[in-house]
N, C-alpha and C positions, 0 to 999 in steps of 0.2 A: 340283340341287335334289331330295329326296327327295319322296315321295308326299303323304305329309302334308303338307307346306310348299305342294304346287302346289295342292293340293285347297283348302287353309284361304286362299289367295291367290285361286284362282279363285271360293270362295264371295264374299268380300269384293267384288273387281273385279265380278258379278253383282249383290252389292247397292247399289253406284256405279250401274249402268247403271239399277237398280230404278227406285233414287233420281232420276237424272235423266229416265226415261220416267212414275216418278208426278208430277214439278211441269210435264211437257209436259201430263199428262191434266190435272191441277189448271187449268190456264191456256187449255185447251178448243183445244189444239194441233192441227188438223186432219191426220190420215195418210191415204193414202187406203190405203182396206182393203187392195188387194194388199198394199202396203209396211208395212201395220200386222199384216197375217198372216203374211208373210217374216221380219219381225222379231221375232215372237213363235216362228215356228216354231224359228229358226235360234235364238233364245236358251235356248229349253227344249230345244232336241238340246245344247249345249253346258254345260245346268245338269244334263241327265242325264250329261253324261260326265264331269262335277266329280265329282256326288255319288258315279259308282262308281268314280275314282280315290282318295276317299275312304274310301273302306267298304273297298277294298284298303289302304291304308297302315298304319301303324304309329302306332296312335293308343294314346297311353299312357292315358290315363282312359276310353279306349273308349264315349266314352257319345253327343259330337254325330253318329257317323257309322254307329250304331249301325243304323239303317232305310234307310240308303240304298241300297242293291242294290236292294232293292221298288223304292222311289220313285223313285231314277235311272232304271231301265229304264222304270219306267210315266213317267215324261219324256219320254223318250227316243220310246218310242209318240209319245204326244200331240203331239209335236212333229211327228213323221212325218205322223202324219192330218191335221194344219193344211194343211202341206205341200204334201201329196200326193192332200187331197181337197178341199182349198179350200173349207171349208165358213162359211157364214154369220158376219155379227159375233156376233148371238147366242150361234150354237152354239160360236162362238170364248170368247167372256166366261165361257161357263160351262164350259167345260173348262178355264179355265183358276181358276175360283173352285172347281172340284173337286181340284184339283191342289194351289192354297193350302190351301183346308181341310184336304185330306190332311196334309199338309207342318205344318201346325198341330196336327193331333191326334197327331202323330208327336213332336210337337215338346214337347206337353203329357207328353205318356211320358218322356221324356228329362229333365221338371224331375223327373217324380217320381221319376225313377231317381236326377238329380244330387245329390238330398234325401238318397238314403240314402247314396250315393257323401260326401255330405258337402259341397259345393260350394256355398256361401255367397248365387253369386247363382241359385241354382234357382227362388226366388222371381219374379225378374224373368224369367226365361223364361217361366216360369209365367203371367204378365199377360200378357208381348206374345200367348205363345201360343194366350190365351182372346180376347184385342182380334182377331188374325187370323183366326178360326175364325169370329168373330161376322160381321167385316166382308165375309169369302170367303159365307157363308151369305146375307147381306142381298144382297150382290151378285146371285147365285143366285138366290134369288127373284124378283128383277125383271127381266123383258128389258131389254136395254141403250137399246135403240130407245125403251122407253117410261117411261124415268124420267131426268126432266128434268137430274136431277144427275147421272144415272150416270157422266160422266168424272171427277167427283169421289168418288163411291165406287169406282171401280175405281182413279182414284190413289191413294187411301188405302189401298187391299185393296194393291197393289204396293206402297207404302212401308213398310207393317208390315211385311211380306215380306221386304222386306231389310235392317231394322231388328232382326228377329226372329232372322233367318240371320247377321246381320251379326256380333250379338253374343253368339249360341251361340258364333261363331267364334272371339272374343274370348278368351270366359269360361271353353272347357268343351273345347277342342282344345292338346294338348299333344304332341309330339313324344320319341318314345325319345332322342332326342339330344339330351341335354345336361339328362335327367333327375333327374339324378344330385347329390344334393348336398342338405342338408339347411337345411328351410324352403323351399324354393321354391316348393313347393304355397300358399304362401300369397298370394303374388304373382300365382298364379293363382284365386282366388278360393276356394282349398282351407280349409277348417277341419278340424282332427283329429277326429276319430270316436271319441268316448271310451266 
């Protein structure tokens, strides 16, 4: 399996996991902190190391994997600090709502690049990418501790997340193999650039 293929599989399999950690927080699934900071740790060390086997492959439209070296590695950290300093639920929710928001405004760049690239659904990047930015910010502002729905805004900030990721993955990642051949770009949500 080439670069490309493991990285657009590991993003996807990431937002499976998303998905099913935002309907535990929806459902006010009790973790106790260690296990809920292990598992946040252990999954942003392994979303930074997607995103820089990504940013290395062979991406023919060059455009979903375009910020990941930065953001991979600043993962890659945050993940480490969870880790290794075991720091507060608080100071956990908002690093990880700086992480989304990042990953959002990164994500915002990317529709307006797919725009000129030509890419049909730049649009809807575009929306999820503004809905993630909002919900990682609102998150942010409020300690987790003192707002009464926060398991529900944090599941929601993780399900955009890999709703957002899921379907850049989709829409916007295409491999040098098996490029070749006329029309295809369409099928990938390509329109010609006239």
């Amino acid at each position: 399996m080439d670069a490309n293929r493991l990285a657009r599989r590991g993003y996807i399999v990431i937002s499976l996991i998303l998905y099913a950690l935002a309907v535990l927080s929806f459902i006010n699934f009790i973790f106790s902190f260690p296990i809920f900071s292990l598992v946040c740790a252990g999954l942003l060390i392994a979303y930074g190391i997607i995103r820089l086997i990504g940013y290395f492959s062979k991406d023919f439209y060059c455009l979903a994997f375009q910020y990941d070296f930065a953001l991979g590695v600043l993962v890659i950290c945050v993940g480490a600090i969870i880790l290794l300093r075991e720091p507060d639920l608080n100071t956990v929710v908002l690093l990880l709502g700086i992480l989304v928001l990042a990953d959002s405004l990164f994500k915002i760049q990317i529709a307006a690049d797919a725009r000129k690239f030509g890419l049909v659904a730049w649009n809807i990047i575009f929306v999820l990418s503004i809905l993630v930015a909002v919900t990682a910010f609102f998150m942010m502002l409020h300690p987790f501790g003192k707002l009464n729905v926060g398991h529900i805004v944090l599941g929601l900030m993780v399900l955009l997340e890999g709703i957002m990721n899921h379907y850049v993955m989709l829409v916007a990642v295409k491999s040098y193999k098996g490029s070749a051949g006329v029309g295809k770009e369409k099928s990938y949500g390509i329109d010609q650039v006239t």
